[in-house]
MMTF fields as JSON, N, C-alpha, C and O atoms, coordinates in Angstrom:
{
  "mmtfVersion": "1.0.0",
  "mmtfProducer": "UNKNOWN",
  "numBonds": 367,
  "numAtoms": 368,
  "numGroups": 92,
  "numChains": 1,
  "numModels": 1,
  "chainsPerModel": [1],
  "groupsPerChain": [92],
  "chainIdList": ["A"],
  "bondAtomList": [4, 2, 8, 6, 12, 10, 16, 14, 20, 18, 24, 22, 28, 26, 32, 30, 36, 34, 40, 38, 44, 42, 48, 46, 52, 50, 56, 54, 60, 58, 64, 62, 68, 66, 72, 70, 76, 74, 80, 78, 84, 82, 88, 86, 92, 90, 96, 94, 100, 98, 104, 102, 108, 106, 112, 110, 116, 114, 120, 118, 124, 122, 128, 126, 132, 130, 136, 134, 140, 138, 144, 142, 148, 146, 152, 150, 156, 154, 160, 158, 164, 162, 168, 166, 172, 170, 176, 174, 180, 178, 184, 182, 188, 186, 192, 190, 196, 194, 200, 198, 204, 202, 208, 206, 212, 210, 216, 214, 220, 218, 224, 222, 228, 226, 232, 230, 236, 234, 240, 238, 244, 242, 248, 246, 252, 250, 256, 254, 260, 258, 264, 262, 268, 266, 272, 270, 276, 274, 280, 278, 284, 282, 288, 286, 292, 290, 296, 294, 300, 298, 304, 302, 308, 306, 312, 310, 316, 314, 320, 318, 324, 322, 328, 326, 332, 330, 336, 334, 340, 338, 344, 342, 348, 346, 352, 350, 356, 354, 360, 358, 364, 362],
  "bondOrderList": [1, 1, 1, 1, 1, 1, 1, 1, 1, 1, 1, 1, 1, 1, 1, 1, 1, 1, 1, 1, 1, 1, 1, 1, 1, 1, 1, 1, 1, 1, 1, 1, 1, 1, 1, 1, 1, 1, 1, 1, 1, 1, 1, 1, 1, 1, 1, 1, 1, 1, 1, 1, 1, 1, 1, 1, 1, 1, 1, 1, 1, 1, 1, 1, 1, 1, 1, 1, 1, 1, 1, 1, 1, 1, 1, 1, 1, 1, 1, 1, 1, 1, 1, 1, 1, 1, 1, 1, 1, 1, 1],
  "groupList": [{"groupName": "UNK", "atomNameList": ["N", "CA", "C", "O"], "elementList": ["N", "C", "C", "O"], "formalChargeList": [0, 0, 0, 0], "bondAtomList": [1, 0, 2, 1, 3, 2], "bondOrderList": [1, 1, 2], "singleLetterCode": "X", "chemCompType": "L-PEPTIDE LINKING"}],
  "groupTypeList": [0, 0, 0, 0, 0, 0, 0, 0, 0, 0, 0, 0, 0, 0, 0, 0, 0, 0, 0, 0, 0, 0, 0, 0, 0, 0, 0, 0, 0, 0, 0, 0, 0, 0, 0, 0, 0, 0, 0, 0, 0, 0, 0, 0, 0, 0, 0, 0, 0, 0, 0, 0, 0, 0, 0, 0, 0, 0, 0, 0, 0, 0, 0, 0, 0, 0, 0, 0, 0, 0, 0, 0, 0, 0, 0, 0, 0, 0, 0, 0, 0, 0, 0, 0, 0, 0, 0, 0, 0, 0, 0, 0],
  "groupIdList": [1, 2, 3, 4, 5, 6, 7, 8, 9, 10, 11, 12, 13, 14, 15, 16, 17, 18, 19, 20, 21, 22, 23, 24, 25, 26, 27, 28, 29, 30, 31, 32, 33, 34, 35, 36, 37, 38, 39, 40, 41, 42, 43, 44, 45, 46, 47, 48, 49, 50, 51, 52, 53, 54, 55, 56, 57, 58, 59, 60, 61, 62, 63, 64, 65, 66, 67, 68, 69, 70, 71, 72, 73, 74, 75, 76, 77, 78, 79, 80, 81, 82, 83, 84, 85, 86, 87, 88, 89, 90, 91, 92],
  "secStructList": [7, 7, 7, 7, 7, 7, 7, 7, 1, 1, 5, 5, 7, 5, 5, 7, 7, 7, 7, 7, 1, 5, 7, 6, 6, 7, 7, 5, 7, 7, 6, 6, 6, 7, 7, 7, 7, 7, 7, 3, 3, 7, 7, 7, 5, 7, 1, 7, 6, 6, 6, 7, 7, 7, 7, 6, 6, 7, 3, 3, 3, 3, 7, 6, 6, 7, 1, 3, 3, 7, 7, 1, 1, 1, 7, 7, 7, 3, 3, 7, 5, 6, 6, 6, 3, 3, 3, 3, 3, 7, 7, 7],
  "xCoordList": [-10.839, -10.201, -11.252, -12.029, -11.388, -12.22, -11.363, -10.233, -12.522, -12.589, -13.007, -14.093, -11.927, -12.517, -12.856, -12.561, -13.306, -13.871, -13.443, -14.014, -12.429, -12.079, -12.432, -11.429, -13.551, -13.496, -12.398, -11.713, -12.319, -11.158, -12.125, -13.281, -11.216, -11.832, -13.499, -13.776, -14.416, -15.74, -16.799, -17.998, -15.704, -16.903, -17.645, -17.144, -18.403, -19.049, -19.806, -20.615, -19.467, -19.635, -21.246, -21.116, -22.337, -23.456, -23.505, -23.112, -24.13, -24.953, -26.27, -27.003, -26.679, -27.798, -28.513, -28.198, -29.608, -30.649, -31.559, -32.111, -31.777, -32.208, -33.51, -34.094, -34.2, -35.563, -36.655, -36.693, -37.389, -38.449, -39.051, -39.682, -38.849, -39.483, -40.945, -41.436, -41.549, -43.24, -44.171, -43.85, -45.212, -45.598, -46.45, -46.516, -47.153, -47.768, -49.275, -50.142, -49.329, -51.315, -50.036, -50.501, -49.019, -48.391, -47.968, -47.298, -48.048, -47.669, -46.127, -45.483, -45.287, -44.118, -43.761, -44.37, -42.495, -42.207, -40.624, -39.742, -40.802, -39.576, -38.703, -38.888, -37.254, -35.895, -35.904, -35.111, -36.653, -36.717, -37.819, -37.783, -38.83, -39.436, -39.218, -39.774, -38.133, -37.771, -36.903, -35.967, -37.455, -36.552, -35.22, -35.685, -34.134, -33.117, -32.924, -32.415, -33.166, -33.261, -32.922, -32.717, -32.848, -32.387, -32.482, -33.106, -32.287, -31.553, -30.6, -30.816, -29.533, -28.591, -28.618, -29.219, -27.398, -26.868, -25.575, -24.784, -25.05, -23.756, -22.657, -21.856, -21.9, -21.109, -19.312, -18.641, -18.713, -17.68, -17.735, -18.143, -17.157, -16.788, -15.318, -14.379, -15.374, -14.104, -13.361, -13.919, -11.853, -11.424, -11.017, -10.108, -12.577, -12.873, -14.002, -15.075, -13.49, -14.687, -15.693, -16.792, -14.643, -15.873, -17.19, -18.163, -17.182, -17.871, -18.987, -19.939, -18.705, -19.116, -20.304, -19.859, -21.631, -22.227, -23.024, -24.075, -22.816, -22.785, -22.051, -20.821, -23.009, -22.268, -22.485, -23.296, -21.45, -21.872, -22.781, -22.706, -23.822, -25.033, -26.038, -26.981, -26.157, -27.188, -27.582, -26.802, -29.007, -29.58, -30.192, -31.132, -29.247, -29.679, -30.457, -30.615, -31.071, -31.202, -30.624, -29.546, -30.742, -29.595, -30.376, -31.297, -29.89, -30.521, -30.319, -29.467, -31.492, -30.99, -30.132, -30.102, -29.673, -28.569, -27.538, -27.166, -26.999, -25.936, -25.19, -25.591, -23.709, -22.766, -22.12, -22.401, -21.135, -21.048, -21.23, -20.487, -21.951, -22.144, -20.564, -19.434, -21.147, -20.378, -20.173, -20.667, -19.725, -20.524, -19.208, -18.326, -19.121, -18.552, -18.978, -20.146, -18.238, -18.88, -20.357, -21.044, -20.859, -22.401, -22.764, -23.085, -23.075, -23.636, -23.219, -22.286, -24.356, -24.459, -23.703, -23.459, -23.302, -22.912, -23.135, -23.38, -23.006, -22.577, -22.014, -22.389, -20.996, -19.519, -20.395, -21.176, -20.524, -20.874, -20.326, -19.735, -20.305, -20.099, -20.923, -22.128, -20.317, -21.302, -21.857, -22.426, -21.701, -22.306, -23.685, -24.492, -23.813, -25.01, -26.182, -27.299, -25.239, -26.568, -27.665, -27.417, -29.42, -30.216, -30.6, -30.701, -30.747, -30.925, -31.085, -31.076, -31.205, -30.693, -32.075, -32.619, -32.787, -33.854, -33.601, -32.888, -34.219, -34.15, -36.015, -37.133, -35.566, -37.12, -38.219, -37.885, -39.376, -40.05, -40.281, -40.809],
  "yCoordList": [-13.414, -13.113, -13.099, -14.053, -11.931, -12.078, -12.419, -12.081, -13.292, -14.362, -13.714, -13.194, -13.34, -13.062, -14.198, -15.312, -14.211, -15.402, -14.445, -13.355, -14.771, -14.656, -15.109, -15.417, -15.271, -16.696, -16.49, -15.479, -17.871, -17.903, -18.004, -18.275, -17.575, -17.994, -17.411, -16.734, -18.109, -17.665, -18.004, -18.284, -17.832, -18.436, -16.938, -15.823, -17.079, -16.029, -16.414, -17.334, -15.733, -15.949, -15.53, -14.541, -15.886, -15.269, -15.647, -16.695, -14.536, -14.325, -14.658, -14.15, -15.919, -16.116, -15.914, -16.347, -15.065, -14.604, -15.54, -16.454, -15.363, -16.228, -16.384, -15.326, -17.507, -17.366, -18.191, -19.094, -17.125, -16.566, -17.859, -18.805, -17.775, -19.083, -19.323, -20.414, -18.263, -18.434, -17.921, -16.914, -18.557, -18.028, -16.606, -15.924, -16.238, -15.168, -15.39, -14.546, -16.768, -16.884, -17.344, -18.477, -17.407, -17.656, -18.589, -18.672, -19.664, -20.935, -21.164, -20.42, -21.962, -22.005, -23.26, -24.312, -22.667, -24.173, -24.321, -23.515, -25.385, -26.403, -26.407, -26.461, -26.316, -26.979, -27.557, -27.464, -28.435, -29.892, -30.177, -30.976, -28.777, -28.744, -27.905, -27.941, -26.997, -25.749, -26.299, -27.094, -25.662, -25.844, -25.172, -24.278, -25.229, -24.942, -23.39, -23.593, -22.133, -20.966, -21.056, -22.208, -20.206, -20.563, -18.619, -18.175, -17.895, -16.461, -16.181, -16.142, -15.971, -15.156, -13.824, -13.387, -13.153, -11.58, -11.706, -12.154, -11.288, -11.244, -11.084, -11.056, -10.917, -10.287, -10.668, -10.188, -11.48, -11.196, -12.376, -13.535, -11.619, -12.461, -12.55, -11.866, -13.668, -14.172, -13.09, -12.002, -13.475, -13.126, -12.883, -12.211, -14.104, -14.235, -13.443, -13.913, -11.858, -11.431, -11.515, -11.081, -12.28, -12.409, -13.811, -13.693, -14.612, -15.355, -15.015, -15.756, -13.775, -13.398, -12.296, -11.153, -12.353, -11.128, -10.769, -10.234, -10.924, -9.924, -9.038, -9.018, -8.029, -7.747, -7.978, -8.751, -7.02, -7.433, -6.118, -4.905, -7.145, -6.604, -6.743, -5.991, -7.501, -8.172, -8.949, -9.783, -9.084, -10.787, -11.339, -11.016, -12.731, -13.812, -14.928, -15.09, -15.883, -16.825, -18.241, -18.028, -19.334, -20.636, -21.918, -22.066, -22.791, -24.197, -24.409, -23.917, -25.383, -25.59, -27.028, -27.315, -27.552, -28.306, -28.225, -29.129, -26.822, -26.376, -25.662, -25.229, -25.591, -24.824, -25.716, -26.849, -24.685, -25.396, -24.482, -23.502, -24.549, -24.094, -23.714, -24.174, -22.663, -22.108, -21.333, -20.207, -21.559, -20.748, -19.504, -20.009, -18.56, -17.439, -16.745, -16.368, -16.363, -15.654, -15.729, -14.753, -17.008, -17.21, -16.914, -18.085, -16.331, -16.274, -17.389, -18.143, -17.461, -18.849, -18.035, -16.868, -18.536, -18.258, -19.543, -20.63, -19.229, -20.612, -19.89, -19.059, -20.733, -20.569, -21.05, -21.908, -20.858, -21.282, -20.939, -19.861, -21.555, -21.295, -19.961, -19.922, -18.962, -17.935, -18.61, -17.775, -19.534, -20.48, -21.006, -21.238, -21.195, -21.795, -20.977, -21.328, -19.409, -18.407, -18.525, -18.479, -18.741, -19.046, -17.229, -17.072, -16.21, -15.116, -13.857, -13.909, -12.939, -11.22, -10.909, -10.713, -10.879, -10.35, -8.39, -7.684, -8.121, -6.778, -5.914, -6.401, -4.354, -4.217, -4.227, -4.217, -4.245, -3.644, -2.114, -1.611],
  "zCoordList": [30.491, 29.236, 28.132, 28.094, 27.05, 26.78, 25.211, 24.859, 24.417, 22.747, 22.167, 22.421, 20.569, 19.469, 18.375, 18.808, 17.293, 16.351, 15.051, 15.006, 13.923, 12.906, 11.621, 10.976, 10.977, 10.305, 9.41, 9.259, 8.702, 7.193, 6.62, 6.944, 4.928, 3.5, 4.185, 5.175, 3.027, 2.691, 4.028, 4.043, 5.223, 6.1, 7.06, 6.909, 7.651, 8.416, 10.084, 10.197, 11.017, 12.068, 12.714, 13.436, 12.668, 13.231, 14.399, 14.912, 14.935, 16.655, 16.436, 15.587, 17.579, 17.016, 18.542, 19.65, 18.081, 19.08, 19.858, 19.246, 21.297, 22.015, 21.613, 21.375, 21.452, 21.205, 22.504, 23.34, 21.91, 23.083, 24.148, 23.676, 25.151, 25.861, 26.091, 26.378, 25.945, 26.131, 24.95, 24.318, 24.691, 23.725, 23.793, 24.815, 22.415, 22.945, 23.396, 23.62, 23.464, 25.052, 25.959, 26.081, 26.575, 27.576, 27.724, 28.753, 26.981, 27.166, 27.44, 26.7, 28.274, 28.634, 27.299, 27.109, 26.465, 25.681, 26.733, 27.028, 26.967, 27.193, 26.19, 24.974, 27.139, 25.789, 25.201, 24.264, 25.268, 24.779, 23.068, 22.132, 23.539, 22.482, 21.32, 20.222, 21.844, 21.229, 19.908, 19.986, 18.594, 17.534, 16.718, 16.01, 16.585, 16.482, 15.64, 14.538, 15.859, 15.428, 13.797, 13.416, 12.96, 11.233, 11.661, 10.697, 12.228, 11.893, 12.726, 13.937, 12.255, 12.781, 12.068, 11.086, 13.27, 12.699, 12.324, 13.154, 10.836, 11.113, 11.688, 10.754, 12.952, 13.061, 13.101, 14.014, 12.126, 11.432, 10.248, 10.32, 9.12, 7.912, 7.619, 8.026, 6.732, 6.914, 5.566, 5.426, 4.397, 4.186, 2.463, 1.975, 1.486, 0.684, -0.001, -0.378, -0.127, -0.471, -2.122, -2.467, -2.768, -3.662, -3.457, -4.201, -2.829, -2.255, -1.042, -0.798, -0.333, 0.687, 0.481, 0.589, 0.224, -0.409, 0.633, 0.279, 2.124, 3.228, 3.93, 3.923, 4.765, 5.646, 7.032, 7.543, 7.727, 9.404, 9.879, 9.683, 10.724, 10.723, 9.977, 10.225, 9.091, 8.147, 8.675, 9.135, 8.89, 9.442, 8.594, 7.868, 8.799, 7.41, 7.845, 9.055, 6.853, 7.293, 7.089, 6.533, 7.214, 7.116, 7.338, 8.141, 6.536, 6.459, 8.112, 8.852, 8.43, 9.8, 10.541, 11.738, 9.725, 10.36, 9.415, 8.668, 9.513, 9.004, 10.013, 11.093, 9.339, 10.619, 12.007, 12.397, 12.565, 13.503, 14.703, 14.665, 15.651, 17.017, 17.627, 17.463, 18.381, 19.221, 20.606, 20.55, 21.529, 22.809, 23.35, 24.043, 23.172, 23.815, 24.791, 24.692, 25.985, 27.21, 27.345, 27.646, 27.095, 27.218, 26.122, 25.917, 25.009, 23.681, 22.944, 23.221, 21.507, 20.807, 19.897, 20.2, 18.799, 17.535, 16.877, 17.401, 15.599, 14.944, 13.369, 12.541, 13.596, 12.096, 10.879, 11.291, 9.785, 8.527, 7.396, 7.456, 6.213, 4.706, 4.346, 4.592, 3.812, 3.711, 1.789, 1.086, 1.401, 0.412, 0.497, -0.404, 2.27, 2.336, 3.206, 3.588, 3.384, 3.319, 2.423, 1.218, 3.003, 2.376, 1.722, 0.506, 2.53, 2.466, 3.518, 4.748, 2.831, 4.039, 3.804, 2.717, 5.432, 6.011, 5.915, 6.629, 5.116, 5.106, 5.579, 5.412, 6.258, 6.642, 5.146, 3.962, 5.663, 4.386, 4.321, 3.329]
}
């Protein structure tokens, strides 16, 4: 069965991208050493749009012990205040 994620009010749902297990001279980092990602991608906002000054598909970034985790069909997400979006990674 497959889960959708709705947020309410001013909150926003990011996908947050797996990050990389080896470095680039090759080095293997362990789970254990790995630090807790701060970008997600948007993909759904909740239902407060004057509070909300993204969209989906914007990748932002976020304090990092903020939000709350989430695991769907194997992907991470994590729910947040779109309040405590730090900022939208745009190209140069």
């Amino acid at each position: 069965m497959s889960e959708t994620v709705q947020p309410l009010g001013p909150r926003v749902l990011l996908e947050i991208p797996e990050e990389e297990a080896v470095t680039a001279s090759g080095l293997v980092i362990p789970d254990t050493a790995r630090s807790r990602q701060q970008r997600g991608v948007v993909v759904a906002i909740g239902d407060d749009e004057e509070l909300i000054k993204v969209k989906v598909g914007d990748l932002v970034l976020f304090p990092q012990y903020s939000g709350t985790s989430i695991t769907l069909e194997r992907r991470d997400y994590l729910l947040i205040d779109a309040t405590e979006l730090l900022a939208v990674i745009r190209p140069a």
